[in-house]
N, CA, C and O atoms as CSV, one atom per row, in Angstrom:
chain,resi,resn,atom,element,x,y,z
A,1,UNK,N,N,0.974,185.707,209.607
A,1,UNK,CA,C,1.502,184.353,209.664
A,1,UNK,C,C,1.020,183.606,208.425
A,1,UNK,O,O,-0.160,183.494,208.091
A,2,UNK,N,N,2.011,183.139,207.825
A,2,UNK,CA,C,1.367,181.806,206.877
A,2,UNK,C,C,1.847,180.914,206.990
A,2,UNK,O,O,2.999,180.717,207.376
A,3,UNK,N,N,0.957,180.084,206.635
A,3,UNK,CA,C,1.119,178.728,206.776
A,3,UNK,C,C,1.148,177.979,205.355
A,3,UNK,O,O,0.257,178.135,204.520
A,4,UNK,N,N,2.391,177.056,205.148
A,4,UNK,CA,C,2.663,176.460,204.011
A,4,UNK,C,C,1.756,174.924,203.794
A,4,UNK,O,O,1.484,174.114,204.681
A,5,UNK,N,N,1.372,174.835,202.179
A,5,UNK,CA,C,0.537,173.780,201.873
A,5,UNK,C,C,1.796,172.807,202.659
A,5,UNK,O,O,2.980,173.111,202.808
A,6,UNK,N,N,0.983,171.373,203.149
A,6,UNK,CA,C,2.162,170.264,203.099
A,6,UNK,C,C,0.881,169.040,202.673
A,6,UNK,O,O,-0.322,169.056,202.412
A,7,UNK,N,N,2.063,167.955,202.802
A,7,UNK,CA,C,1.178,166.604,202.458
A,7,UNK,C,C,2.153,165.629,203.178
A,7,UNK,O,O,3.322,165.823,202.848
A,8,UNK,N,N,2.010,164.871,203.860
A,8,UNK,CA,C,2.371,163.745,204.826
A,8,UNK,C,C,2.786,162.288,203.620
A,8,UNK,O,O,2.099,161.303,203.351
A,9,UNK,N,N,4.273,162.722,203.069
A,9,UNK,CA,C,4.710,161.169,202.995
A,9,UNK,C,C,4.986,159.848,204.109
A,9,UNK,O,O,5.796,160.017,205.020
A,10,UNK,N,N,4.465,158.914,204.004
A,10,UNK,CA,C,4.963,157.619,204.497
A,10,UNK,C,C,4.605,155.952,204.160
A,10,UNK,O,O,3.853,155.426,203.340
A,11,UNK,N,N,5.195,155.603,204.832
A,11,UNK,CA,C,5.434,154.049,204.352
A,11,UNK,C,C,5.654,152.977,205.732
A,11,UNK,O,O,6.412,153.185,206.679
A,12,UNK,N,N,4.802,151.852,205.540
A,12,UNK,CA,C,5.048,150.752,206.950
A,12,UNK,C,C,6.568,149.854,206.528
A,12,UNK,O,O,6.942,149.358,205.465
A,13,UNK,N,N,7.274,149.936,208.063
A,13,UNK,CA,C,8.180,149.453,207.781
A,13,UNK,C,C,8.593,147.794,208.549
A,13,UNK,O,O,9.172,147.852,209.633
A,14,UNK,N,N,8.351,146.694,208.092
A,14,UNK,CA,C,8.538,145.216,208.870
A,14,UNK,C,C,9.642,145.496,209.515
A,14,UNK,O,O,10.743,145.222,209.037
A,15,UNK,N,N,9.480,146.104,210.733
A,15,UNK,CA,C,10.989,145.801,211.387
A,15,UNK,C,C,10.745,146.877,212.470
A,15,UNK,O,O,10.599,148.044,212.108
A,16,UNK,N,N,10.685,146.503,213.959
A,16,UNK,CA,C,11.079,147.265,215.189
A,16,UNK,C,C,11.132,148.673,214.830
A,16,UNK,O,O,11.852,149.149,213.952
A,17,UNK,N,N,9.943,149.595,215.913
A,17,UNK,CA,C,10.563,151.032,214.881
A,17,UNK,C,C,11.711,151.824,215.943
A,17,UNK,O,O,12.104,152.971,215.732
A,18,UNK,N,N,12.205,150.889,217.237
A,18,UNK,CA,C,13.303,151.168,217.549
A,18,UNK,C,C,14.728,151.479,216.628
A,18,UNK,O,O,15.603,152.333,216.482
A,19,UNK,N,N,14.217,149.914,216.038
A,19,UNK,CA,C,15.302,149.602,214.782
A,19,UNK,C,C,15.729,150.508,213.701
A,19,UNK,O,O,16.800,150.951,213.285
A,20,UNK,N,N,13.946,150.659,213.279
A,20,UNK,CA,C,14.176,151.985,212.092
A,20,UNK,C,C,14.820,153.375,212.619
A,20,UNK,O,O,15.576,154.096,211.969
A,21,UNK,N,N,14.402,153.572,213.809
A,21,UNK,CA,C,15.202,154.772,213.983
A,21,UNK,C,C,16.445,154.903,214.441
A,21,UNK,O,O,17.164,155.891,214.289
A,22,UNK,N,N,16.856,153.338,215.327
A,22,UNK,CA,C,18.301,153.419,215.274
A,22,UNK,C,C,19.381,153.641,214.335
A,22,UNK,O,O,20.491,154.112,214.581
A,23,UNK,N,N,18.762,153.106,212.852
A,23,UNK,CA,C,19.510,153.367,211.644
A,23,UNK,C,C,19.126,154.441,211.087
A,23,UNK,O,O,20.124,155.145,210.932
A,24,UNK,N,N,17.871,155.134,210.557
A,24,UNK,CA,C,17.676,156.280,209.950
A,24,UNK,C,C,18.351,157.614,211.109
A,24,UNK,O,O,18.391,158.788,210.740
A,25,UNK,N,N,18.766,157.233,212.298
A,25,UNK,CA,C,19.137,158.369,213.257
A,25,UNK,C,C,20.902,158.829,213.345
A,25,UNK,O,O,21.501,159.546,214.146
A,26,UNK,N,N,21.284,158.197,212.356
A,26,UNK,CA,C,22.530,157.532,211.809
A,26,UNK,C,C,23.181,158.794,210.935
A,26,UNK,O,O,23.874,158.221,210.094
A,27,UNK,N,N,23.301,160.231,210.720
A,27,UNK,CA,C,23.618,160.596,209.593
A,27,UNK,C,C,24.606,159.765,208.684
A,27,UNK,O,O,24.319,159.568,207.503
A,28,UNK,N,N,25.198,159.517,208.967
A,28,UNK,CA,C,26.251,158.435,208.104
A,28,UNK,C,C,25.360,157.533,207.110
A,28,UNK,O,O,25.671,157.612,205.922
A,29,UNK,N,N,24.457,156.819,207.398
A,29,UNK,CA,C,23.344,155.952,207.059
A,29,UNK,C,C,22.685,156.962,206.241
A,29,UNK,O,O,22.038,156.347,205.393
A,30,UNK,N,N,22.541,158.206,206.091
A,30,UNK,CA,C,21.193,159.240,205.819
A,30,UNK,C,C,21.523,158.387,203.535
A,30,UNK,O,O,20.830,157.663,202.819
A,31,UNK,N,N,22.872,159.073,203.343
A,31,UNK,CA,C,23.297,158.886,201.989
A,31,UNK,C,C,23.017,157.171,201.105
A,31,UNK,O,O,22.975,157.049,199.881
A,32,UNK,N,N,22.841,155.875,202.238
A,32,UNK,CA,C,21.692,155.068,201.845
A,32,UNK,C,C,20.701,155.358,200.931
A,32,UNK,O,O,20.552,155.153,199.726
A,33,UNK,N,N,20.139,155.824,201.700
A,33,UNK,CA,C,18.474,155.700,200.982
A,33,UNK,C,C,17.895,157.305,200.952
A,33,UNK,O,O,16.976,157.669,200.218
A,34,UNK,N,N,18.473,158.004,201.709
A,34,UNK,CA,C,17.738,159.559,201.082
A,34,UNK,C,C,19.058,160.287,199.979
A,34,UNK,O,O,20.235,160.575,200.196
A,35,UNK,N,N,18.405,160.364,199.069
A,35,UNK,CA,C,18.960,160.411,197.378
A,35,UNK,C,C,19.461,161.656,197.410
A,35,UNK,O,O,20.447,161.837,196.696
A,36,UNK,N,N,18.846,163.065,198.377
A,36,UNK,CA,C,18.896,164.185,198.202
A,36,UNK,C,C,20.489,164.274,198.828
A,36,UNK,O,O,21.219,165.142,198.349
A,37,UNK,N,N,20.993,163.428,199.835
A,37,UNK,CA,C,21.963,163.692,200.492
A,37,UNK,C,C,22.915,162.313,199.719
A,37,UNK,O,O,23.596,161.699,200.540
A,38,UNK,N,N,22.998,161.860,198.427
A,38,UNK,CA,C,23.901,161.209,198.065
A,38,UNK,C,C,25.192,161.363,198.019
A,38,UNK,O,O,26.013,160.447,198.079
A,39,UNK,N,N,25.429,162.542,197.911
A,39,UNK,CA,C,26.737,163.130,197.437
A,39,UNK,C,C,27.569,162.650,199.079
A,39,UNK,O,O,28.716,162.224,198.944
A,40,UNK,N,N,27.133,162.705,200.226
A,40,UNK,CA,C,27.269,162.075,201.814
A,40,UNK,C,C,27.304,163.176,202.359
A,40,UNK,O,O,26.945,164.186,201.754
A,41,UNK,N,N,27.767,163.205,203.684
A,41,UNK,CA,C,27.577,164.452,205.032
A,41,UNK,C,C,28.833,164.126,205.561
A,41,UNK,O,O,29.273,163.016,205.862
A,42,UNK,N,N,29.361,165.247,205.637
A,42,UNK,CA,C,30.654,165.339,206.523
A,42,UNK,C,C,30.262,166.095,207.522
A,42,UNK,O,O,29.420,166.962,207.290
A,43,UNK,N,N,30.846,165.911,208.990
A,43,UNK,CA,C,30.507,166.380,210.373
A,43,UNK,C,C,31.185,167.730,210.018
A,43,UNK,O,O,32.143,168.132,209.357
A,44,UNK,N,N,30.045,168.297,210.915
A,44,UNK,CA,C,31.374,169.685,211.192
A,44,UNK,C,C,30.775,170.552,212.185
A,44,UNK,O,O,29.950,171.466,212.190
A,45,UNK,N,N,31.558,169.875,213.102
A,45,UNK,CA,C,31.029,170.268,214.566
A,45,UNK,C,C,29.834,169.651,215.013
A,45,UNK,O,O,30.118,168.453,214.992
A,46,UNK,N,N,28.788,169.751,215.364
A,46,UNK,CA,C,27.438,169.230,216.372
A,46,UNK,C,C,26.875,169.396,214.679
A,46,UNK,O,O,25.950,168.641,214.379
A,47,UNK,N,N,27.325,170.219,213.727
A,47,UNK,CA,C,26.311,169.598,212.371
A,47,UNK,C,C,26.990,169.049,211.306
A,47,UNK,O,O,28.069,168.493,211.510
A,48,UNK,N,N,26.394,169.141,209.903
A,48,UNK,CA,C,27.146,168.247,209.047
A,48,UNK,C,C,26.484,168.890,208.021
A,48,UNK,O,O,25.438,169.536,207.953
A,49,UNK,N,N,27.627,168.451,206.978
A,49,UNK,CA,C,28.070,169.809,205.786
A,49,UNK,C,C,27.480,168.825,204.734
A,49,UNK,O,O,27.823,167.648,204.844
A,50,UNK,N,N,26.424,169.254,203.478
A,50,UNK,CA,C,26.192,168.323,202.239
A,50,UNK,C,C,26.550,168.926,200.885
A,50,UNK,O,O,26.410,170.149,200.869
A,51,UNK,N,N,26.918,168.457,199.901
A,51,UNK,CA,C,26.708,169.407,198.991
A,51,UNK,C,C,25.653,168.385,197.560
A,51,UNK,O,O,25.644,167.218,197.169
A,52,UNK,N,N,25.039,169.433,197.265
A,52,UNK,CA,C,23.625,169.465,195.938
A,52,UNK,C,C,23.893,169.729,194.739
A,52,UNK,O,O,24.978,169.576,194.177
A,53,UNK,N,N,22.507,170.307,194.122
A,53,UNK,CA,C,22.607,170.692,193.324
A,53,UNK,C,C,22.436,172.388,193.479
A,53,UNK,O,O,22.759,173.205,192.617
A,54,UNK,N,N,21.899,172.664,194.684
A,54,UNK,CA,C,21.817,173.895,195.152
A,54,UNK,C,C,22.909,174.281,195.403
A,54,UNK,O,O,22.819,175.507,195.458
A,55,UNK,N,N,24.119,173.919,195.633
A,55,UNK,CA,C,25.323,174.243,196.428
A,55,UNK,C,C,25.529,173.539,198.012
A,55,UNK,O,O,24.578,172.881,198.433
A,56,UNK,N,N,26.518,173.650,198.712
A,56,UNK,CA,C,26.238,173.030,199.886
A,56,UNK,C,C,25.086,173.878,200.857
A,56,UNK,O,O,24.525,174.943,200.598
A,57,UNK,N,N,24.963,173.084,201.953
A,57,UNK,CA,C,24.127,172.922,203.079
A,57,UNK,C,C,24.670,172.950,204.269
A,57,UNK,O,O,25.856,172.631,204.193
A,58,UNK,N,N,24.303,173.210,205.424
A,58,UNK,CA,C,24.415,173.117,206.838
A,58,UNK,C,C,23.066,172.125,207.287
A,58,UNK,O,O,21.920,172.574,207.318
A,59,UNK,N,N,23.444,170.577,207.659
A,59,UNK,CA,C,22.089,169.781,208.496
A,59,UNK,C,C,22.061,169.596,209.546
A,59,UNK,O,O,22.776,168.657,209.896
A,60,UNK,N,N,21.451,170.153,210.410
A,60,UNK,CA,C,21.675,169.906,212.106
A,60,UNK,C,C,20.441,169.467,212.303
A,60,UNK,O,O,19.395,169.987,211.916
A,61,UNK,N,N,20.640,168.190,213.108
A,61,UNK,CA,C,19.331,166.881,213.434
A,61,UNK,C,C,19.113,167.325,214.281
A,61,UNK,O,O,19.717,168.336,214.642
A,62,UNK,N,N,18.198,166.798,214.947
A,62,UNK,CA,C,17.922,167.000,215.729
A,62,UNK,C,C,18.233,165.544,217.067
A,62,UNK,O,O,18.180,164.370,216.701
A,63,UNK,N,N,18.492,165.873,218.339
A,63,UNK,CA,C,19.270,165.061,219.184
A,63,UNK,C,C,18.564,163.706,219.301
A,63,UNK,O,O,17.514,163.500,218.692
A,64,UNK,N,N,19.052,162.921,219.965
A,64,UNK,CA,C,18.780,161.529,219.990
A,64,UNK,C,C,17.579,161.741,220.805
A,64,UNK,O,O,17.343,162.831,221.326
A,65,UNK,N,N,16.741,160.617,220.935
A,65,UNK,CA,C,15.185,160.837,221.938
A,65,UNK,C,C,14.454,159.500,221.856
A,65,UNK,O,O,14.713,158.585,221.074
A,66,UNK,N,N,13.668,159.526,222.624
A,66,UNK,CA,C,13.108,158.349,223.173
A,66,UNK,C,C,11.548,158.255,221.927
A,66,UNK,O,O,10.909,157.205,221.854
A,67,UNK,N,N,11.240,159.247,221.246
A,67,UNK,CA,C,10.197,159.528,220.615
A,67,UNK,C,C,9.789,159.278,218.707
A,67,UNK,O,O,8.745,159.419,218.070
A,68,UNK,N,N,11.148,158.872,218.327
A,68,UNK,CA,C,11.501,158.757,217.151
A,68,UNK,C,C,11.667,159.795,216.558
A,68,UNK,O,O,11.601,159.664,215.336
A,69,UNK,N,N,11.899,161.009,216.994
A,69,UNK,CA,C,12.009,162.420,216.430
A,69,UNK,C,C,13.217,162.284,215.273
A,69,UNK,O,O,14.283,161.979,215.807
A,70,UNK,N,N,13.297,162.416,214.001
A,70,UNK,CA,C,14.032,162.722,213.262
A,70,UNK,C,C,14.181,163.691,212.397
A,70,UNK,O,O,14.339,163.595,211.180
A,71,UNK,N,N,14.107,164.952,213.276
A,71,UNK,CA,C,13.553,166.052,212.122
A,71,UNK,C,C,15.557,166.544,212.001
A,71,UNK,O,O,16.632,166.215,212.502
A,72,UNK,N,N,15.023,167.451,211.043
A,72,UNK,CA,C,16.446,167.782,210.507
A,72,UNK,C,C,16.239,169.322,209.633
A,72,UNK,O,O,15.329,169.298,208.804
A,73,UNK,N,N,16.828,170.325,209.732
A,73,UNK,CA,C,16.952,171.675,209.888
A,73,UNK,C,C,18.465,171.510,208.863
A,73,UNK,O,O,19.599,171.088,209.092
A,74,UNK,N,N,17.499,172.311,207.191
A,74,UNK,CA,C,18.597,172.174,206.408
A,74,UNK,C,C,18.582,173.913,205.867
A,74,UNK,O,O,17.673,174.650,205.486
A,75,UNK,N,N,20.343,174.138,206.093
A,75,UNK,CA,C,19.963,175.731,205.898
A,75,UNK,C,C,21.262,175.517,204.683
A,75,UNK,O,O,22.400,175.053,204.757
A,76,UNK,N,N,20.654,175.958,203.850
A,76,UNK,CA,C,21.750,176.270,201.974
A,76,UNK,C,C,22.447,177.622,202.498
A,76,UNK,O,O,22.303,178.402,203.439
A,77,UNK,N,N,23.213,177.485,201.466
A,77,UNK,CA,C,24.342,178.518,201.346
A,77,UNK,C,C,23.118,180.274,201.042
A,77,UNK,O,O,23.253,181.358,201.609
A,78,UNK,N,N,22.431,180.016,200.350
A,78,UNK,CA,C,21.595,181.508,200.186
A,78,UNK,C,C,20.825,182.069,201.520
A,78,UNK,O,O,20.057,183.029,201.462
A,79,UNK,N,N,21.172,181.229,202.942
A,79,UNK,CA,C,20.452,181.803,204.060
A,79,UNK,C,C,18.777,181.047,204.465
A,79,UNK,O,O,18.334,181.054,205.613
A,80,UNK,N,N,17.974,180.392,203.185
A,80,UNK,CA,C,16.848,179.784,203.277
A,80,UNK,C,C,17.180,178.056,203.886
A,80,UNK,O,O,17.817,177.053,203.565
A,81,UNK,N,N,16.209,178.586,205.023
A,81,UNK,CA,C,16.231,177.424,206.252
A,81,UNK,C,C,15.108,176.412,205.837
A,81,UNK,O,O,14.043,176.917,205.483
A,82,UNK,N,N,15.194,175.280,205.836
A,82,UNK,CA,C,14.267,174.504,205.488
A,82,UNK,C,C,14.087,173.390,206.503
A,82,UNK,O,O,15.048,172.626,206.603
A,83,UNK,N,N,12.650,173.070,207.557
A,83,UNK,CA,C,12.768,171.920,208.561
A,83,UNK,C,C,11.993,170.791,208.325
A,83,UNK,O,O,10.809,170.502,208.498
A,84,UNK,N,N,12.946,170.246,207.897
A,84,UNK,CA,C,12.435,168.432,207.590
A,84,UNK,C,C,11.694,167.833,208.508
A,84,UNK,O,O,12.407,167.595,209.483
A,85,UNK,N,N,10.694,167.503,208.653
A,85,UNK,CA,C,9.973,166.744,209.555
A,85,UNK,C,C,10.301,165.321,209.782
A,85,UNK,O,O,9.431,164.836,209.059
A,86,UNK,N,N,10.617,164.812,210.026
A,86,UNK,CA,C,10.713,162.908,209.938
A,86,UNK,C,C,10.467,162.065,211.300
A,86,UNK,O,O,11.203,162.070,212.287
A,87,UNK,N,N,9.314,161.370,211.133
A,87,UNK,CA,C,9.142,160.716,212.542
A,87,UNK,C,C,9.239,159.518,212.351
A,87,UNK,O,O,9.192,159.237,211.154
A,88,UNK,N,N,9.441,158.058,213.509
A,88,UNK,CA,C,9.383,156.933,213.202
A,88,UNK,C,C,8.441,156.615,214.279
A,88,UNK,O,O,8.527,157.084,215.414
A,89,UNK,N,N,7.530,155.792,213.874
A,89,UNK,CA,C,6.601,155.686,215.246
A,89,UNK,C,C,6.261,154.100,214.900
A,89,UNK,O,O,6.459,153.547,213.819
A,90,UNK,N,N,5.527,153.336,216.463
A,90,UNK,CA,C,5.321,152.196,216.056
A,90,UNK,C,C,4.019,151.851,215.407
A,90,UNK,O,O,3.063,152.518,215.801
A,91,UNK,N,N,3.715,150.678,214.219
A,91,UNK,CA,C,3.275,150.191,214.110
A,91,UNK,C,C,2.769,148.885,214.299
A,91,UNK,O,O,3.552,147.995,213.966
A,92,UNK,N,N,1.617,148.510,214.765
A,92,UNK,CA,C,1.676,147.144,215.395
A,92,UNK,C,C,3.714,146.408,215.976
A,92,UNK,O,O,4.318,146.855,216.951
A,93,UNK,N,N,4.171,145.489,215.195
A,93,UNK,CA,C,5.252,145.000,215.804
A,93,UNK,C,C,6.554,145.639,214.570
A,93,UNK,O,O,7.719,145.250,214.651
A,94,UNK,N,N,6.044,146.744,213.378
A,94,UNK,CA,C,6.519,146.857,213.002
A,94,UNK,C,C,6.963,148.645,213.147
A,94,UNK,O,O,7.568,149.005,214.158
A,95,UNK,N,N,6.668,149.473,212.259
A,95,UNK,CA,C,7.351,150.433,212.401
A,95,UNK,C,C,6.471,151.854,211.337
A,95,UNK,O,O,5.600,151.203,210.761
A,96,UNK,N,N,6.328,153.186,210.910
A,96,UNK,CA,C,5.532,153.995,210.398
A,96,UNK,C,C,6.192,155.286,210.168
A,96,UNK,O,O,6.234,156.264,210.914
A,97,UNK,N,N,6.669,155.126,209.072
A,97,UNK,CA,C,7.605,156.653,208.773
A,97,UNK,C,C,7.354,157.246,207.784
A,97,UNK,O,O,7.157,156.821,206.646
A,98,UNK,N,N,7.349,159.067,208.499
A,98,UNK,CA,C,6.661,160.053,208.158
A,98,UNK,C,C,6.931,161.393,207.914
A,98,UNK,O,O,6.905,162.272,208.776
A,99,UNK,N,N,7.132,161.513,207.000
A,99,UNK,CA,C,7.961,162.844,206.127
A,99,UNK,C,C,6.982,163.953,205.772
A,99,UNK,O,O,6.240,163.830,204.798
A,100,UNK,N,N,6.968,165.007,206.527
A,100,UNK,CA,C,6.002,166.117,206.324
A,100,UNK,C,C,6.672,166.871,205.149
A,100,UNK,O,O,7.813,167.282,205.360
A,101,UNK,N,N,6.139,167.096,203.994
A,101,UNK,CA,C,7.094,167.768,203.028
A,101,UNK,C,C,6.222,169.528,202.931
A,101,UNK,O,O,5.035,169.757,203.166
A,102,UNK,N,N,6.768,170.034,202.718
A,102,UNK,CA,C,6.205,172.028,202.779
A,102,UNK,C,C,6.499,172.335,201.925
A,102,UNK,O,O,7.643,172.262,201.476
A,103,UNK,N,N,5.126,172.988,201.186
A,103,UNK,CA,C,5.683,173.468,199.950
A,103,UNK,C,C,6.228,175.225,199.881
A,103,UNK,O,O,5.610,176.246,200.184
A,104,UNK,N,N,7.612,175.038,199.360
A,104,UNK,CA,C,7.944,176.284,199.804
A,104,UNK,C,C,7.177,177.681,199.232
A,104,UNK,O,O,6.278,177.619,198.393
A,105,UNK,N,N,7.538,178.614,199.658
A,105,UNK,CA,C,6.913,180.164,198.434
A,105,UNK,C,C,6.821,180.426,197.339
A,105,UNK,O,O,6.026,181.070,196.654
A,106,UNK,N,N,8.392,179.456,197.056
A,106,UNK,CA,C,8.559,180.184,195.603
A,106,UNK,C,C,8.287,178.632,194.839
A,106,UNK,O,O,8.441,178.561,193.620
A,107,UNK,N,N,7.922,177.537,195.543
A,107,UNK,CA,C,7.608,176.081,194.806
A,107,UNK,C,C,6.063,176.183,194.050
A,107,UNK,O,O,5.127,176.825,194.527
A,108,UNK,N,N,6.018,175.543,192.989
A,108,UNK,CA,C,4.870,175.437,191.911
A,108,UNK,C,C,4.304,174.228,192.707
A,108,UNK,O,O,4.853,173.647,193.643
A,109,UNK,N,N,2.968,173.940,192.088
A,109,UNK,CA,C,2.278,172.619,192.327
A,109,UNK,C,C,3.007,171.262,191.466
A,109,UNK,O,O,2.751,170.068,191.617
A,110,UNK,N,N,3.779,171.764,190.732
A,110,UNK,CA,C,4.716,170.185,189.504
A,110,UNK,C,C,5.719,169.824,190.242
A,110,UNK,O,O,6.042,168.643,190.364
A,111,UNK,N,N,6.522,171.108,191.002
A,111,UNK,CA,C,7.700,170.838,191.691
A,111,UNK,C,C,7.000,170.210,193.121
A,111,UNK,O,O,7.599,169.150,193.301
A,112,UNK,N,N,6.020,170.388,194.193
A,112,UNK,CA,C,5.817,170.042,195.247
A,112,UNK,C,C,5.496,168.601,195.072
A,112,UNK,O,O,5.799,167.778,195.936
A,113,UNK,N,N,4.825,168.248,193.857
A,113,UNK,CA,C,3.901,166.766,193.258
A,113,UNK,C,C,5.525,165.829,193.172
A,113,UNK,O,O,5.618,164.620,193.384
A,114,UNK,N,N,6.692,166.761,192.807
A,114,UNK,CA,C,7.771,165.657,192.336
A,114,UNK,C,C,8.629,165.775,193.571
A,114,UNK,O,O,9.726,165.230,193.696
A,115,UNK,N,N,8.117,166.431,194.350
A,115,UNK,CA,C,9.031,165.856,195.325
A,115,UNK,C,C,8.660,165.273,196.078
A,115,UNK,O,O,9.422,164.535,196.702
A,116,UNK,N,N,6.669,165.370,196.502
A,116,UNK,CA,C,6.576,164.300,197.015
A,116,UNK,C,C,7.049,162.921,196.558
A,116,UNK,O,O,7.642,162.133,197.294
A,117,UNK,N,N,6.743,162.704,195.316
A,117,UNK,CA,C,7.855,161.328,194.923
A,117,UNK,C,C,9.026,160.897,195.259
A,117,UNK,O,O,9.377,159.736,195.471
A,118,UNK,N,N,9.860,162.235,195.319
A,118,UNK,CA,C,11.277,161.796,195.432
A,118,UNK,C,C,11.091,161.409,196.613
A,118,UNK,O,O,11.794,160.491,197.034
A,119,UNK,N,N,10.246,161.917,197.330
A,119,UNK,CA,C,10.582,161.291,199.079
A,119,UNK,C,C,9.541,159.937,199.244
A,119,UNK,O,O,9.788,158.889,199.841
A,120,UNK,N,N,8.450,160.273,198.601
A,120,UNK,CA,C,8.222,158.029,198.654
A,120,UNK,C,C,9.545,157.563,197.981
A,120,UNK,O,O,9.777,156.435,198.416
A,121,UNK,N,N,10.240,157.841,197.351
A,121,UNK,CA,C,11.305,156.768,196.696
A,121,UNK,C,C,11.806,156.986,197.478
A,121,UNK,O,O,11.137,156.529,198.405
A,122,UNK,N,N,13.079,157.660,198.053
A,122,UNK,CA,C,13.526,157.696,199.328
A,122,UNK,C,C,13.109,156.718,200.641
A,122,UNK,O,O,13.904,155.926,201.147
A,123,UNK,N,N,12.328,156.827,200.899
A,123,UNK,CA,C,11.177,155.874,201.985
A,123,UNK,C,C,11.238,154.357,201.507
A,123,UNK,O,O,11.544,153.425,202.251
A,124,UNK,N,N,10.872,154.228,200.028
A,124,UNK,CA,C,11.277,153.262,199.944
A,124,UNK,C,C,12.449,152.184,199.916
A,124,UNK,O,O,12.562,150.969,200.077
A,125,UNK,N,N,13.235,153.243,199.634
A,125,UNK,CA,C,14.838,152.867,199.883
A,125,UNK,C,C,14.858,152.448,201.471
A,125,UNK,O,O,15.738,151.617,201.694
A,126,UNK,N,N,14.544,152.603,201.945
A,126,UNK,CA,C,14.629,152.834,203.613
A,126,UNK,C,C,14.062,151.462,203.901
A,126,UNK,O,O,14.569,150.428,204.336
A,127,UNK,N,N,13.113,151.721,203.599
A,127,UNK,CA,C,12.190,150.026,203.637
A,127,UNK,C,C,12.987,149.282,203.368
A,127,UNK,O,O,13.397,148.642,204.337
A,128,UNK,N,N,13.510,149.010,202.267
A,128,UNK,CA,C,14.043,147.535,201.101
A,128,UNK,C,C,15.071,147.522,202.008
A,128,UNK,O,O,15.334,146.379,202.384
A,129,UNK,N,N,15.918,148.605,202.617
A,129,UNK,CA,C,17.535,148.366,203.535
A,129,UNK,C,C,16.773,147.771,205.211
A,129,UNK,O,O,17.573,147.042,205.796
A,130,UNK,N,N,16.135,147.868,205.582
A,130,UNK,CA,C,15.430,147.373,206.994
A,130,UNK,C,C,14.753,146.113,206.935
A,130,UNK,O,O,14.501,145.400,207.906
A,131,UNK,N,N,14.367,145.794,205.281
A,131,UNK,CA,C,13.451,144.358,205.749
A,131,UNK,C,C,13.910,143.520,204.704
A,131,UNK,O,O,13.128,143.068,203.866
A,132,UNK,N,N,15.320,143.244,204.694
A,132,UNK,CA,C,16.646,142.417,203.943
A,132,UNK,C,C,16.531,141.803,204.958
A,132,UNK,O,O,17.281,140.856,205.196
């Protein structure tokens, strides 16, 4: 068994974390503020189709829940499955979201360092659209 390095992105969000997850639980909403899925998500069937720079994707969320669960299960066209972690939990009256990022096998320490970024920027996008 191995177990992949990770590092816990997140960010406090002013606003109900009902709220936050009613909108981040949104795929439609996802192309907002997470950059990786700009290009948008088309449904297709119970999942939804993206396309990258990798080529397209298969994203199947995970179901609605009382817990803020927003994880999301992204499998590329080459067969490599990748599971997004994303939780929204409360903070005091506001809200606490939390992106487990994994660094994959074949990822360097420059590539894992820049994507933790891309996903605080992401996060932050998320923020600035919730506390308008």
């Amino acid at each position: 068994m191995t177990v992949m390095k990770s590092t816990i992105v997140h960010i406090g969000i002013e606003r109900s974390w009902r709220d936050v997850y009613a909108f981040a639980a949104k795929p439609e909403n996802m192309p907002l503020w997470a950059s990786g899925l700009s290009a948008g998500l088309e449904p297709d069937g119970a999942d939804w189709i993206t396309s990258g720079p990798l080529g397209n994707a298969r994203v199947t969320f995970s179901p609605p829940n009382d817990f803020g669960v927003l994880d999301h299960l992204v499998t590329m066209e080459s067969g490599l499955k990748v599971h997004n972690a994303l939780r929204v939990v409360p903070n005091g009256d506001g809200a606490e979201v939390m992106f487990t990022l994994l660094k994959l096998p074949d990822m360097g320490d420059e590539q894992f360092a820049s994507d933790a970024e891309w996903v605080k920027k992401d996060l932050q996008a998320l923020k600035k659209i919730l506390e308008e």
